[in-house]
C-alpha positions in Angstrom: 115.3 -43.1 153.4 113.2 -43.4 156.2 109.3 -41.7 156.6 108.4 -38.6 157.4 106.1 -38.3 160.6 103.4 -35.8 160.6 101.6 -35.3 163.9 98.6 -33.0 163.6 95.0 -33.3 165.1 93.4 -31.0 162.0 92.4 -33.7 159.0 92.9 -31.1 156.4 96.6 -30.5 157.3 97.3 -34.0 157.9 95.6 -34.4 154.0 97.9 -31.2 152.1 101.1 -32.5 153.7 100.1 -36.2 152.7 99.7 -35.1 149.1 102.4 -32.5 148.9 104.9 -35.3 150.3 103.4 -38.2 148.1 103.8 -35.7 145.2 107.6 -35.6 145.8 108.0 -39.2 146.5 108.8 -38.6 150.1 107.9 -41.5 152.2 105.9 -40.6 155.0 103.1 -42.0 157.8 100.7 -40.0 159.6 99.3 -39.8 163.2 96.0 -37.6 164.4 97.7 -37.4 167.7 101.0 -37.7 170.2 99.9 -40.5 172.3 99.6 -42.3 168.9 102.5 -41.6 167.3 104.7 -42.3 170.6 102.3 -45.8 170.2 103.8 -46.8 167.4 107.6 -45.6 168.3 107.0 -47.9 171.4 105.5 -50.8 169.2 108.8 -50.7 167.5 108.5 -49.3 164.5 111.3 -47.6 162.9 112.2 -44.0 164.2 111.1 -41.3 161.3 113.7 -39.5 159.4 112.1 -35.7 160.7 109.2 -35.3 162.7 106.5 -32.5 161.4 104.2 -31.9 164.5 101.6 -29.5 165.5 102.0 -27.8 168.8 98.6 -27.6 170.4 96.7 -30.9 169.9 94.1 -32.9 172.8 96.4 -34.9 175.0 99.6 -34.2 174.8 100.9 -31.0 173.0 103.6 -30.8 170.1 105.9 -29.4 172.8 105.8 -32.8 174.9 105.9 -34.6 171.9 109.2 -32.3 170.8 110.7 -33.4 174.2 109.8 -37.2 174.3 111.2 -37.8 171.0 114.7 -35.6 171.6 115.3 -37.9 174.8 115.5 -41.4 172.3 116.5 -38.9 169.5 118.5 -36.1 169.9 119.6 -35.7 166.4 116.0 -35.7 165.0 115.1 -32.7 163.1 111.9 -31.8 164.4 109.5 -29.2 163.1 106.9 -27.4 164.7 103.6 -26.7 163.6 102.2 -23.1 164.9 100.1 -19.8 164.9 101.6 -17.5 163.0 101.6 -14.5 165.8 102.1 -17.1 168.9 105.5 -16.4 169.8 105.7 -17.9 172.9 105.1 -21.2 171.1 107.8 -20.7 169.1 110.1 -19.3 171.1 109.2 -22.7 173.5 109.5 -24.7 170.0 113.2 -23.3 169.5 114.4 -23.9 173.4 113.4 -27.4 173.2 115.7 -28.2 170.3 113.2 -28.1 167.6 115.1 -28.1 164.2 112.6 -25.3 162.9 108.9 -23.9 163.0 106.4 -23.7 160.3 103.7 -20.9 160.8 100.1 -21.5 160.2 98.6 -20.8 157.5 102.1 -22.1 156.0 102.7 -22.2 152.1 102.6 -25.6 150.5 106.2 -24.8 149.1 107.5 -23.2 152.1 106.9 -26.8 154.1 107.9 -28.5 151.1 111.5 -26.8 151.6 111.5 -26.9 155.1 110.9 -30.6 155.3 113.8 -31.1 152.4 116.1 -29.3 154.8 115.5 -31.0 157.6 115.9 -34.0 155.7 119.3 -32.8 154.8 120.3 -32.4 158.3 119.4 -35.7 159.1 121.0 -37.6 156.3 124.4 -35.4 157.3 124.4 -36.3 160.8 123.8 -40.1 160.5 126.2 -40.1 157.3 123.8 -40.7 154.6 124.4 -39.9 150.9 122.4 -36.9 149.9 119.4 -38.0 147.8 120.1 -36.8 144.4 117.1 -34.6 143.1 117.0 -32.2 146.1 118.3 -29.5 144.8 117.4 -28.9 141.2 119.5 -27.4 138.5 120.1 -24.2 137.7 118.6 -23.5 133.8 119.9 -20.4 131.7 121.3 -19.7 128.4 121.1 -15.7 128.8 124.5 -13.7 128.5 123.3 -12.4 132.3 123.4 -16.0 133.8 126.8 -17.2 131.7 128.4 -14.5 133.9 127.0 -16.0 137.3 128.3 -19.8 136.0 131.5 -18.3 135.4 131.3 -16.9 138.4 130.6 -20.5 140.2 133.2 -21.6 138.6 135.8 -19.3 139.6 134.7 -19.8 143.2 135.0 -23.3 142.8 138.5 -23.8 144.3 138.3 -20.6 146.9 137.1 -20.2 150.2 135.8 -16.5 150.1 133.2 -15.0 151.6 130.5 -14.1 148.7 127.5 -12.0 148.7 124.5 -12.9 146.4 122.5 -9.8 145.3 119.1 -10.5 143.2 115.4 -10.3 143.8 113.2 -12.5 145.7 112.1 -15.7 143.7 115.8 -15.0 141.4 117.5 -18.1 142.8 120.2 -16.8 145.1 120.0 -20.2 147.5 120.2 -22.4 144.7 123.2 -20.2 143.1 124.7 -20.6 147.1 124.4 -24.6 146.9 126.0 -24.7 143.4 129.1 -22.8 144.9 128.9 -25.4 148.0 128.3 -28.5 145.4 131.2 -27.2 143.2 134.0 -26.0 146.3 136.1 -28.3 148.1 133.8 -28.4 150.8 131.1 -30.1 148.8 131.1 -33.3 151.4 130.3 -30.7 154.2 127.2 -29.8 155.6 125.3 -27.0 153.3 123.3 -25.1 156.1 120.9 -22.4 155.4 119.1 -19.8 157.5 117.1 -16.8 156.2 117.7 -14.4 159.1 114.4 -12.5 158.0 112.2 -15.5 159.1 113.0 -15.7 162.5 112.1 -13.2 165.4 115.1 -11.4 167.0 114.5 -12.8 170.2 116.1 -16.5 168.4 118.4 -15.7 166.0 121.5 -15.4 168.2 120.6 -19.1 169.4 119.6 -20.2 166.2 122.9 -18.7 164.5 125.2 -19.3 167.6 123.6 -22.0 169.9 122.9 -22.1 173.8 124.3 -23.7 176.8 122.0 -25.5 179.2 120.3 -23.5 181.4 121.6 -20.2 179.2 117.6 -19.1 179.8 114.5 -20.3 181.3 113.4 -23.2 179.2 116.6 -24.1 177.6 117.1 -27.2 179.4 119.8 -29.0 177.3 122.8 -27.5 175.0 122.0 -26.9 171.2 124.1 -26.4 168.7 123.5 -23.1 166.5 124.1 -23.1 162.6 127.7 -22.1 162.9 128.3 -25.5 164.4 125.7 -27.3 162.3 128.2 -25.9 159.0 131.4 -26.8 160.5 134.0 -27.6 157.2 130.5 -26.8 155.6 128.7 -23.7 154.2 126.9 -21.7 156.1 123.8 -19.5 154.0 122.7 -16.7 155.5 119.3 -16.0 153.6 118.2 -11.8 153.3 121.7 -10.4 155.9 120.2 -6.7 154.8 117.7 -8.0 157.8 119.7 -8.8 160.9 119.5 -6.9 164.1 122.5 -4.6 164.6 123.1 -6.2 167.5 123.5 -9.2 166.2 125.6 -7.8 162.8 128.1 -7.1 165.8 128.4 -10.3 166.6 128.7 -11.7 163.5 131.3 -9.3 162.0 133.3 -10.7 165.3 132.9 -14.3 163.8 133.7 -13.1 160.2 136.9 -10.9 161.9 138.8 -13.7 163.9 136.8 -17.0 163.3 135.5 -17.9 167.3 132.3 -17.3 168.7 130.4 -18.3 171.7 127.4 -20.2 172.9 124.7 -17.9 174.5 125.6 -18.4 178.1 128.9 -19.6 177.4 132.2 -18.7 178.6 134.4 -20.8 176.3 134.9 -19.6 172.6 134.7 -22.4 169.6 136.4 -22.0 166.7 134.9 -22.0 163.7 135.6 -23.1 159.7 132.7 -22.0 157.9 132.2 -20.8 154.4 129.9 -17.7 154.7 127.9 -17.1 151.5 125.0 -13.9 152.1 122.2 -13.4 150.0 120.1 -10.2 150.0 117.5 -8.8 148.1 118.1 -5.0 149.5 120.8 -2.5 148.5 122.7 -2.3 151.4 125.0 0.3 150.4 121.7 2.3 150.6 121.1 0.8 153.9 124.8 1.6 155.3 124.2 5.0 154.3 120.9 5.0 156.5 122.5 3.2 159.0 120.8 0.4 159.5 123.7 -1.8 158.4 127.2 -1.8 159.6 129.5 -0.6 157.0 132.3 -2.6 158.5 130.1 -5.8 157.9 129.5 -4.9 154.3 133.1 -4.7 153.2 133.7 -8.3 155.1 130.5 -9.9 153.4 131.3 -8.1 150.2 134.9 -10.0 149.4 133.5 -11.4 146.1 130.3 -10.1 144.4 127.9 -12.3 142.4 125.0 -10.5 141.3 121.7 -12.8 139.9 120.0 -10.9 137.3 115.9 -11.0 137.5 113.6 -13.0 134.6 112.9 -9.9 133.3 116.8 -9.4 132.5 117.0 -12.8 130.9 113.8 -13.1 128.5 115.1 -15.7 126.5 115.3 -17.9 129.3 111.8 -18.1 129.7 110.8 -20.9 127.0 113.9 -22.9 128.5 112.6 -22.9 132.3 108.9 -23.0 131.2 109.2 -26.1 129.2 111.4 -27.8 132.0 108.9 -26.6 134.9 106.2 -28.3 133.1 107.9 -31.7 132.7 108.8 -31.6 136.8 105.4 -31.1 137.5 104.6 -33.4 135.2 107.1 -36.1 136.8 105.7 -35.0 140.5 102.1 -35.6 139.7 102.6 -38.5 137.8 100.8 -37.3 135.0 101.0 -36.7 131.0 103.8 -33.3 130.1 102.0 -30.5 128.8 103.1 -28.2 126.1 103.0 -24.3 125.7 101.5 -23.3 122.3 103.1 -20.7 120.2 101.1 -17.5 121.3 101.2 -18.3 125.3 104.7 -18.5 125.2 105.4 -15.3 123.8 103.1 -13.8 125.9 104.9 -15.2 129.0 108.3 -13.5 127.0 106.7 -10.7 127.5 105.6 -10.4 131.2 107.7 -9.1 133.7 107.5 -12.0 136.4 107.6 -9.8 139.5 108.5 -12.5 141.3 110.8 -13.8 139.0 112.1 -17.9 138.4 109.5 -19.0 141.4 106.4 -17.5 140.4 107.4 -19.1 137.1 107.7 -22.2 138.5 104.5 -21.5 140.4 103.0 -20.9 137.4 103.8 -24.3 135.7 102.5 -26.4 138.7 99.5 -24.4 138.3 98.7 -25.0 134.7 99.9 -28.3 135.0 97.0 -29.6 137.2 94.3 -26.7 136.0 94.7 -26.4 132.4 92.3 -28.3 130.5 94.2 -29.8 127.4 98.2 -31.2 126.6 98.5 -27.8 124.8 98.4 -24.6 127.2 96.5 -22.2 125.3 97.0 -18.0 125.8 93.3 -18.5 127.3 94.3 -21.1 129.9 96.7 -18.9 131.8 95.5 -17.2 135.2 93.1 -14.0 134.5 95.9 -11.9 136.3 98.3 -13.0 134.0 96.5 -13.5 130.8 94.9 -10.1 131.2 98.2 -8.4 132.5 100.0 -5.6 129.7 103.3 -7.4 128.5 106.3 -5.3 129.8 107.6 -5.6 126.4 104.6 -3.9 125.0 104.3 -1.1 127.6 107.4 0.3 126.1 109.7 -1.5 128.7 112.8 -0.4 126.4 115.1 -0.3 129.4 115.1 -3.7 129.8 114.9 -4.5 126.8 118.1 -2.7 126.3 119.6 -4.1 129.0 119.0 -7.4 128.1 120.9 -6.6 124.3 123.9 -4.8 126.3 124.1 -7.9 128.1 124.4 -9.6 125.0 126.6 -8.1 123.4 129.0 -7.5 126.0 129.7 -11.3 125.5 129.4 -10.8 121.5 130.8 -7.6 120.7 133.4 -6.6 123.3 134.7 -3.4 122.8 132.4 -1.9 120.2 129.4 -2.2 122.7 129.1 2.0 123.1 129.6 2.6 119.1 126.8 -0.1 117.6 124.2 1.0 120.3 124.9 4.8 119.8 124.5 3.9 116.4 121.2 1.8 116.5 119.6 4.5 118.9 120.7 7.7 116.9 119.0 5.7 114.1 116.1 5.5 115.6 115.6 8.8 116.6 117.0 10.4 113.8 113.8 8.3 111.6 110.9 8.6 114.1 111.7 12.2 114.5 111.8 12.9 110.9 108.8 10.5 110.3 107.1 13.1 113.2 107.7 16.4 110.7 107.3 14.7 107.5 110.8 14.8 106.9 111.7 18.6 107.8 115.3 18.2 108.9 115.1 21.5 111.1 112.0 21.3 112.4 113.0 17.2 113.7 116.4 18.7 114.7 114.1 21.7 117.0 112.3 18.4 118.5 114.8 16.5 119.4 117.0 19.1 120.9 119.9 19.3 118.4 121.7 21.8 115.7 120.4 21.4 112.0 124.0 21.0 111.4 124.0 18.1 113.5 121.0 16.2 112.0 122.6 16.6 108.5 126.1 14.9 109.3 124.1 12.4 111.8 122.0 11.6 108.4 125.1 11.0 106.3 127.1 9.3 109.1 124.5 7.1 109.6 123.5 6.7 106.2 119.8 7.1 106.5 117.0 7.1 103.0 116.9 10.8 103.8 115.1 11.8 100.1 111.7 12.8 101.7 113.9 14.7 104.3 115.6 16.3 101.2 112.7 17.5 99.5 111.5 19.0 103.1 114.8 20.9 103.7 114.4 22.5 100.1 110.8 24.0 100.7 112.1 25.0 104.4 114.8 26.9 102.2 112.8 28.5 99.8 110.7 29.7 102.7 113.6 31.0 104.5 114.8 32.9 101.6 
């Protein structure tokens, strides 16, 4: 594979993308300027496999930069370094063809991913193999996640539109490439656009593409997702966020398969897989009308829904142990291990964010705790100190997690064992509460004494103190 370029004037940006690149064994050089990096591309050197460039540098900008390098280039992902709230730059970045931006201050990870893509797109359009090692495997052992692999599997051999549900940090891209890796169209382009991340003003040309001279500034044609995916996949990252207007156009695309360019007057044709990922209800959001309904029912042919970490507890140990070896492998240094009392207290927490603030989490220790064995003590204060779910009289999901269970275990005896196992329980505490006075337990809980009594010989509870607490409540009576 060829290097990475990064183009920035700032030292310390140049430095994290160096190390964060180096980390994942991506080859890369770096330039502290556009007359120096255009330099060495006229010195001969080998063209870069994507170009990371910031857009307001001395000399020349990131913008003239974009455009020298798209005239000897035109396929070369290029992405734009800039302010976070400067949307003129972007907007600029887009219209000149650039493959993506990347808003300052930007998230190690979020480059990270960014710069994988666009290596993607590059590899596809000069016919490379995809590196294996991009994407990584999807870990989990849990009832919940069984059901998404069978799921995979069944879309395996069909074209259908599907509609990934799941909380942020859950996994609902890398579930998406599985489906792509595992279809027919697994030699297609995967393409992936999170149609939260960019402003309104782009998405129709990011999604659909422009003709020259569609707007000021656009001063060549680009080709929008849908033609990026053709015979591919095409991801469309957080739908419950598109603009109405452009849900219109889309559900056009989705109805009869053509589209057109902004400014164009011929429609294409396209063969796309759509696969849509949200974190949102939008059944809640049809009903408040913020999303078309009509769009739902096409995106919602097939359904796969990605429980959260907290759903799937014993998956923790699993993707804990295997996020510390990757870090591990990435840094090039010694695995670390988990001791006894830190992993249970990770079983325990409810992850918020879910499989990538676990990950997070492992990356972390792996470079800032002290010994080979992570110790309770070496986690982050916020975690460390935080009260496990578990503890806090989380039953629900504990429960949850057990129904899953045993809808894979105990099919169709589910209802009876749980009623069972919680009438038990209530049944004890409440006559543990009274000392074992049947009526009084039966008054707390909200049921007949009648009821207690055959619930205690149905379920065939040690009821001798609650006996000898019925007699003296008799004698009373009497």
């Amino acid at each position: 594979m060829k290097a990475v370029w990064i183009v920035d004037d700032d030292k310390s940006i140049r430095w994290v993308l160096e190390k964060t690149l180096s980390r994942e064994k991506i080859p890369l050089r770096s330039f502290s300027s556009a007359t120096e990096a255009l330099s060495e591309l006229d010195a001969g050197a080998e063209p870069p496999q994507v170009l990371v460039s910031d857009i307001r540098m001395p000399g020349q900008s990131g913008l003239e930069l974009l455009q020298s390098f798209k005239e000897r280039f035109p396929a070369l992902p290029v992405i734009i370094m800039t302010a976070y709230s400067d949307l003129e730059s972007a907007v600029s970045a887009f219209q000149g063809g650039a493959f993506e931006y990347l808003p300052k201050p930007f998230d190690v990870d979020q480059a990270l991913e960014l710069i994988r893509r666009a290596i993607g797109e590059s590899m596809h359009q000069t016919g490379a193999p995809n590196e294996v090692g991009l994407v990584p495997e999807i870990l989990g052992q849990a009832p919940a996640m069984q059901e998404v692999f069978r799921a995979i599997g069944r879309l395996s051999q069909s074209s259908a539109t599907v509609l990934i549900t799941g909380e942020s940090g859950s996994g609902k891209e890398l579930v998406a490439r599985a489906v792509h890796r595992h279809s027919p169209r697994a030699e297609q382009p995967f393409i992936a656009i999170n149609t939260a991340a960019i402003p309104r003003d782009l998405l129709e040309s990011e999604l659909f593409g422009h003709e020259r001279g569609a707007f000021t500034g656009a001063a060549a044609q680009r080709q929008g997702r849908f033609e990026q995916a053709e015979g591919g996949t095409l991801f469309l990252d957080e739908i419950g966020d598109m603009p109405s207007e452009l849900q219109t156009r889309l559900l056009r695309v989705l109805s009869d398969g053509h589209y057109y360019r902004v400014g164009g007057h011929s429609p294409l044709k396209t063969k796309v897989r759509i696969i849509a990922a949200t974190h949102q209800d939008l059944e809640e959001r049809v009903r408040q009308g913020l999303f078309r309904e009509d769009l739902f029912h096409r995106l919602n042919v097939i359904r796969v829904r990605l429980p959260c970490l907290r759903e799937r507890r014993e998956d923790i140990p699993i993707l804990a142990r295997h996020f510390l070896q990757k870090s591990a492998k990435e840094l090039g240094v010694e695995g670390k291990r988990f001791s006894e009392a830190s992993l249970k207290h990770l079983c325990a927490l409810d992850f918020s964010g879910n499989v990538r603030q676990l990950e997070n989490l492992c990356h972390w220790l792996t470079v800032m705790a002290p010994g080979q064995l992570v110790e309770l003590a070496d986690l982050p204060p916020e975690l460390r100190e935080a009260t496990p779910a578990l503890a806090a009289n989380d039953w629900q999901s504990a429960l949850a997690a057990e129904v899953e269970r045993m809808l894979v275990s105990d099919a169709g005896q589910v209802h009876e064992k749980l009623t069972q196992a919680f009438e038990r329980v209530l049944i004890n505490r409440a006559l543990a509460h009274t000392g074992g006075r049947r009526i009084e337990a039966a008054q707390t809980l909200g049921i007949g004494r009648n009821t207690i009594t055959r619930k205690i010989q149905e379920l065939g509870l040690d009821a001798g103190s609650a006996s000898g607490g019925e007699d003296r409540e008799a004698c009373v009576s009497r």
